[in-house]
N, C-alpha and C positions, 0 to 999 in steps of 0.2 A: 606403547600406545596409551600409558597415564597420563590424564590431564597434571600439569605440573602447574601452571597458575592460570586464571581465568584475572582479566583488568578490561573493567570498562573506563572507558573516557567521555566524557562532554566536552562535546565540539558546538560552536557556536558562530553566527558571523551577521554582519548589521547589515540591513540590505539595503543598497544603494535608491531603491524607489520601492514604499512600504504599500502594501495592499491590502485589501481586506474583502471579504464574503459575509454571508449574511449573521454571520454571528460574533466574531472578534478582526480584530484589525491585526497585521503581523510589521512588526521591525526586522525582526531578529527571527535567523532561524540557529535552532539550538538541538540537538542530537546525541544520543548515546549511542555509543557505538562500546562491542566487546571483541575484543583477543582474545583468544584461548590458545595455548603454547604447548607440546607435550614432552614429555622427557627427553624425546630428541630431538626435539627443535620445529617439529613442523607443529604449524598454527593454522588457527583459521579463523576468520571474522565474522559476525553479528553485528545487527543492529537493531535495536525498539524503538515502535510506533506511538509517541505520547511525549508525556512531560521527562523532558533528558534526567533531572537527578533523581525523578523518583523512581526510573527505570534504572536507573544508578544503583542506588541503596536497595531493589528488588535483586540485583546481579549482584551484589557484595552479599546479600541474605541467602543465595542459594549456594554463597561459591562453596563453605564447609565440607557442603553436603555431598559436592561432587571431585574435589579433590582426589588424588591417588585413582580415581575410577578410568574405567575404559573407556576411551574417547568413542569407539565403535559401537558400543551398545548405546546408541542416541533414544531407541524409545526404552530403555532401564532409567537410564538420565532422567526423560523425561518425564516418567510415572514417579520418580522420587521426587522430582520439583513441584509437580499436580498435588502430591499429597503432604508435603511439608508447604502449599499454601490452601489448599483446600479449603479448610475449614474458615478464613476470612477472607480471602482472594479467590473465588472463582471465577471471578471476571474484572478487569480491571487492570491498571498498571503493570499490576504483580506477573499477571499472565505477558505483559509484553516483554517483562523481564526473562521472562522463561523463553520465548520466543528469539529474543535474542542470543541467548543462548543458545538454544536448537539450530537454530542458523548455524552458530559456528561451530558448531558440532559436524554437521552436513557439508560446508566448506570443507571442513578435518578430513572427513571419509571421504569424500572425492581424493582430495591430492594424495591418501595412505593409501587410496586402493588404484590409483590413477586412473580415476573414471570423473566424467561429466556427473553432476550432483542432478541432473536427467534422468541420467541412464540408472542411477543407483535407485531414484525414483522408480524404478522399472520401465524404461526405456521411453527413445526420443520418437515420440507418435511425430511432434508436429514442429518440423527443424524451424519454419519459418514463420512467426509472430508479425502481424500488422496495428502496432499500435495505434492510439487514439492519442492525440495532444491535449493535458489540459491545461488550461491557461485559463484566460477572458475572465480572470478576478478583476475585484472594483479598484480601483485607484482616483488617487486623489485631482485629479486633473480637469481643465475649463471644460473641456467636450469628452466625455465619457464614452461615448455613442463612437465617436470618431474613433478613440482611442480601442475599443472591441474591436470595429471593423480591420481598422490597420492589423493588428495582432491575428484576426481570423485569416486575414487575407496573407500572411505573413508566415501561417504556418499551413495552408492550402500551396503554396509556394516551394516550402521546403518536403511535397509529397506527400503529406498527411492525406489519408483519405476519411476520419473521422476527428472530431473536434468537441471537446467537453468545456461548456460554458458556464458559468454560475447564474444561479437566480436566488431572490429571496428579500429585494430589496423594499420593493411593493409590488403588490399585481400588476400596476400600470407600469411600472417602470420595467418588470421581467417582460410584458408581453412586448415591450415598443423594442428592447435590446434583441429579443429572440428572433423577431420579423427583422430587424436590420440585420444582424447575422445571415440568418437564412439565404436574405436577397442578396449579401456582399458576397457569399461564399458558391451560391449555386444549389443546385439540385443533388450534384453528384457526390456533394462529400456530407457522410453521417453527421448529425449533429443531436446530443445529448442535452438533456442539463441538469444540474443540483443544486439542490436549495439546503444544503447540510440541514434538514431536519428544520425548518424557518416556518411551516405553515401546518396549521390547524386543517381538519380533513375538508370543513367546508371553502378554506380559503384553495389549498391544495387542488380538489377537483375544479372548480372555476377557473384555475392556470391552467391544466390539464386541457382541458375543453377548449379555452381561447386558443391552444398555442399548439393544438392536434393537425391544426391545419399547414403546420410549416415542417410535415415529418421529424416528428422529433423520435431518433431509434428506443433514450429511455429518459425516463423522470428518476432520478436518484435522490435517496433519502430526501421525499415529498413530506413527513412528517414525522414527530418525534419516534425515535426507537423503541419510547415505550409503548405506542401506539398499535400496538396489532390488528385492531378491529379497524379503524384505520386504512392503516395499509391495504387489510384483505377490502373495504370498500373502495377504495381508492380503484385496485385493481379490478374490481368488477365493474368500474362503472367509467373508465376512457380506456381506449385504445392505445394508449402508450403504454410500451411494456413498463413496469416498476422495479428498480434495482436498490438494494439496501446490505444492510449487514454491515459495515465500518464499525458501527459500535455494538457489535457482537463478539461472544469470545466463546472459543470451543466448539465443539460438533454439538454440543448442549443448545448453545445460542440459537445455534443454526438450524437444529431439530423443532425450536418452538416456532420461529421463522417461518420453517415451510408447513409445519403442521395446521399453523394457522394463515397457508395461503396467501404470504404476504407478498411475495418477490416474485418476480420472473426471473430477475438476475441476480445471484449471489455474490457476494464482494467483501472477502474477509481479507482481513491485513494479516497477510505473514506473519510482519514482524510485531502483529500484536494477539494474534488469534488462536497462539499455542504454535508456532513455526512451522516450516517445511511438514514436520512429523503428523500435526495434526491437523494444517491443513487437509495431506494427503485425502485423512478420512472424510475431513467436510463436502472434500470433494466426492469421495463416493456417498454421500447422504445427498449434496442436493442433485446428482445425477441419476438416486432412486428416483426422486418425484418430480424429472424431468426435465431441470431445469437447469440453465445454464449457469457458467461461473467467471467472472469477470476480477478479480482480487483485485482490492484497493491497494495502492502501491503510492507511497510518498515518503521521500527521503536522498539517501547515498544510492549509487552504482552497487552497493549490497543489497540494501531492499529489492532495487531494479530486479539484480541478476537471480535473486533468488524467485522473482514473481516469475522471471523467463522460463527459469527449467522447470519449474511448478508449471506454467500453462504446456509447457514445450511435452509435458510428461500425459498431459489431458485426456480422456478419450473423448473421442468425436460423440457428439450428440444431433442427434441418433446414429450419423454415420450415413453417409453416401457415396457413391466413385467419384464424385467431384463434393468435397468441401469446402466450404468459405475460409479463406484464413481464419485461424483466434485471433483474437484481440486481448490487448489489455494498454493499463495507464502507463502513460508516459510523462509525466511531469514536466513543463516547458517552463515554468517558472524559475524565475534566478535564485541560482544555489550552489554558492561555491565548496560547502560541504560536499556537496555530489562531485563537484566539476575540477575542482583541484585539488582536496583533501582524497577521495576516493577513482581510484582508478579501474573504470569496466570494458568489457570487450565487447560491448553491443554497435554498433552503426546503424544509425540508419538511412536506407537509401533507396530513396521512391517509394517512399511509406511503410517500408519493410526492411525485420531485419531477421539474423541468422541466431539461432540460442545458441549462446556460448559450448564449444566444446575443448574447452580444455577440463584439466581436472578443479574438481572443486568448483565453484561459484563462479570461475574467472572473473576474481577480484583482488585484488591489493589496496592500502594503504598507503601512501606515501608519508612516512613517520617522521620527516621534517617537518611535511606541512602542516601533520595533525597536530606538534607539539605549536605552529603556528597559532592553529584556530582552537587549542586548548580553549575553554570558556574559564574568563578571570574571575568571575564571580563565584564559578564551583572550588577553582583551586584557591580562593582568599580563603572560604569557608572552611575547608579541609585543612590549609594551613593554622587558622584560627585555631580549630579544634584540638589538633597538635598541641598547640601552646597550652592551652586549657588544660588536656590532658597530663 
């Protein structure tokens, strides 16, 4: 059970119709993904939430550390990677790169111990997940408006019972999309929105207020991360609940978060927030102070499957004889990373699906296609280097 080698890869691929939200525009999506191999062959997968080679070079900077060690002891692992970055990386890249690793750590010990990476969470509370679609980014196209509605109505269609839309472009233009949403999609199916951090508190509440009136369940990251005072007026002052944390890292992040009142829904990236291991804990911190936990999820059928058994592990908040399903993100955007490079066990069907039980993650690779969507630019550099060296 020694880890024998740990290799990340960058995966990449150009997207046939490029989109953008309120802060950058995307072509290309691009991804780090990790292996980890053990003396006797059994592996297991990772993946980081961020910029692919800098999560790259954070995986090549821990592997030393954790060679020869016990692939089982995943929080030893992890308290060795916390503290050989500690002291300049407490939050940031570095940590996705850990994350990544944690991941396939948890992958490892499912399949060594042939148990669901749920169960080893300490059991499967909640088998069945009702994700949320998100979608409804900007694109380039004559009718914008048209193009939201088709797409809302498109994944109302395929069962969804909630819908996650972006805002951020202008007040006028978030309020006139949210109201056409609203009225394309109906009453009965949830609708969200997020402005990745796009507005100042005063612009923030005045969307908030205009757009209270088309049920919206939350406002996601309404304003900058640094923002705390912020957030906590924000929430005091609409009736839409407030969901944040993506750029938070550790139970650290998280603690300042709820200490200062800022969220009603917590949303930390697995695969960038300290992994499986440390979610665990963020999750009992913000179910101290009541509150719910929703993890941001974007990437491969790994990221997916690991946010599944993470919710699927959850405890009910507060807990009643009849619960609402959990929810969490489902990515609807095009990505053949996810959809041909990474292979997962999830379905969904009439807006619900089953958390994977097999062992491990119930994930695979498919290692033809990834050497497919290898990213050329990572391996020219690397080979460059070679030469140099």
């Amino acid at each position: 059970m020694k880890i024998k080698t740990i290799e990340p890869f960058v995966i990449s691929h150009k997207l046939d119709t490029p989109f953008y939200f309120s802060q950058w525009q995307y072509d290309t999506r691009k991804i780090c993904l990790v292996k980890i191999t053990l003396e006797d062959g059994t592996y297991g997968w990772g993946e980081g939430y961020g910029p692919a080679n800098v999560i790259k070079a954070g995986i090549e900077f821990f592997t030393p550390f954790l060679i020869g060690k016990t692939a089982l002891e995943n929080e030893v692992l992890w308290e060795e990677m916390y503290r050989r970055s500690m002291d300049y990386a407490r939050s940031g890249s570095l940590q996705a790169s850990l994350s990544a690793i944690d991941v396939a750590l948890w992958d490892l010990k499912g399949k060594l111990l042939n148990q669901p990476v749920s169960v080893l969470l300490g059991g499967l509370k909640n088998p069945i997940i009702q994700p949320y679609a998100t979608g409804l980014y900007f694109t380039r196209v004559e009718n914008l408006e048209k193009s939201l509605i088709e797409e809302a109505l498109l994944y109302k269609s395929q069962g969804f019972k909630a819908i996650k839309m972006k805002v951020g472009l202008s007040l006028k233009e978030d309020i006139k999309y949210v109201a056409a949403i609203r009225k394309a999609i109906g009453s009965d199916i949830r609708l969200m929105i997020d402005s990745n951090h796009a507005y100042s508190y005063k612009e923030a509440i005045e969307l908030a207020r205009k757009v209270e009136q088309y049920d919206i369940s939350w406002f996601e990251e309404p304003v900058s991360p640094e923002d705390y005072k912020g957030y906590k007026k924000l929430r005091e002052n609409t009736t839409i609940p407030i969901a944040g944390g993506e750029c938070e890292y550790l139970k650290f992040g998280f603690k300042r978060l709820l200490e200062n009142e800022c969220i009603d829904i917590a949303q930390p990236d697995i695969c960038a927030a300290g992994g499986l291991t440390e979610a665990k804990k963020i999750a009992t911190i913000v179910q101290a102070f009541h509150k719910d936990v929703v993890p941001h999820t974007w990437g491969t059928w790994i990221a997916i499957s690991a946010a599944a058994h993470f919710i699927g592990n959850l405890d009910k908040n507060p807990g009643r004889m009849y619960n609402d399903l959990p929810t969490m993100e489902l990515d609807r955007t095009e990505n053949a990373l996810r959809d041909i490079v990474t292979q997962g066990q999830i379905n969904v069907v009439n807006g619900q699906f089953c958390v994977p039980t097999t062992p491990g993650l119930g994930v695979d690779v498919d290692m033809n296609k990834l050497k497919e969507y290898l990213d050329k630019e990572t391996l020219q550099n690397e080979h460059n280097f070679e030469i140099r060296s």
